[in-house]
C-alpha positions in Angstrom: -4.5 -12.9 -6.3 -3.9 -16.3 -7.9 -0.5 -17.3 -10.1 -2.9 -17.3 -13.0 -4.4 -14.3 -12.8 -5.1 -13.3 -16.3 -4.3 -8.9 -14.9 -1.0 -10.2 -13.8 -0.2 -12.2 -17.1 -1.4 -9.0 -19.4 0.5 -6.6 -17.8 4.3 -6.4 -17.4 3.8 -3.7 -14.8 2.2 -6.8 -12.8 0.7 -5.4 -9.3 1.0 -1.5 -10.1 -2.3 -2.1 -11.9 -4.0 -3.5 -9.6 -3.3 -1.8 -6.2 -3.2 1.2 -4.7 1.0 1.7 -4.8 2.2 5.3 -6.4 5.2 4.1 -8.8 8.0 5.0 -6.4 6.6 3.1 -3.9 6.0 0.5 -5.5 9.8 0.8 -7.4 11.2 0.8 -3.8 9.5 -2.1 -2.5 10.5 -4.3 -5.4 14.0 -2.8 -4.6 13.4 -4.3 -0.6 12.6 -7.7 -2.7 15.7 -7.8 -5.1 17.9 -7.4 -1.7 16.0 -9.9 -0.1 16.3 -12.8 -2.8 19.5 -11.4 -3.8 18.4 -10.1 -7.1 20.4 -9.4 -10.4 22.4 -5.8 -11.0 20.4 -5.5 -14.1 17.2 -6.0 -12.0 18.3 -3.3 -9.4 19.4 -0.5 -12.6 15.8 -1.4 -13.7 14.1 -0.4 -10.0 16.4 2.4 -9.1 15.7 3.9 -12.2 12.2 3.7 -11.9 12.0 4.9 -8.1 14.0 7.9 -9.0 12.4 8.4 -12.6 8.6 8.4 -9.7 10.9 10.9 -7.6 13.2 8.6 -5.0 16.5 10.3 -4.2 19.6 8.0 -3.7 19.6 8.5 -0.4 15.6 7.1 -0.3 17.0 3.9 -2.3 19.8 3.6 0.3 17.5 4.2 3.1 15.4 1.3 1.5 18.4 -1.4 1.4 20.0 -0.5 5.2 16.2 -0.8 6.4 15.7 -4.4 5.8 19.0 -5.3 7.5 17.7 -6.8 10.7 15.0 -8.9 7.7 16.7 -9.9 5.3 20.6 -9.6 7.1 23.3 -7.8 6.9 25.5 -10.0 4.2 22.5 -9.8 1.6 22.7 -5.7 2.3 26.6 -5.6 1.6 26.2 -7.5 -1.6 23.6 -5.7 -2.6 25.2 -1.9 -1.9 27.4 -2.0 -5.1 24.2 -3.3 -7.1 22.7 -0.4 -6.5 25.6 2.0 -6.1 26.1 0.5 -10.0 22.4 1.4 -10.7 22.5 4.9 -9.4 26.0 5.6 -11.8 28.8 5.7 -9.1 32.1 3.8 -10.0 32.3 1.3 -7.9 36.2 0.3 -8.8 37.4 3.5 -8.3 39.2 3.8 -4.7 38.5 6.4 -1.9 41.2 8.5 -0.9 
């Protein structure tokens, strides 16, 4: 794979073309990725709707995040949770009683 691979310029979907990743697979991997660089809410609506649109469950997607703890750390997993509690439509202002 080189940075100017013409498959990876073509095609928005980028690597899903060109391995062997089912889509929700691959949709929870580039979830792993956003908590490990710290990735954009927008960026984690667009994954976690695609690995449950492929057939994740929230519970998958938040099996996915608490997994790379001991990676990535546990600071980038707490600011990721409400990125993806965002994503999969829970209110994140509204308190627990």
């Amino acid at each position: 794979m080189a940075i100017n691979e013409q498959g990876l310029v073509e095609s928005e979907a980028g690597l899903s073309e060109l391995g062997v990743l089912d889509p929700k697979t691959l949709a929870l991997a580039r979830l792993a990725a956003l908590v490990a660089i710290g990735g954009a809410g927008p960026s984690f609506g667009e994954q976690a709707t695609a690995a449950v649109s492929a057939g994740a469950s929230a519970d998958e997607l938040v099996d996915v995040i608490v997994g790379v703890a001991s990676i990535v750390g546990v600071p980038r997993v707490v600011a990721a949770a409400p990125r993806l509690a965002l994503a999969l439509g829970f209110d994140v202002e509204d308190p627990v009683d």
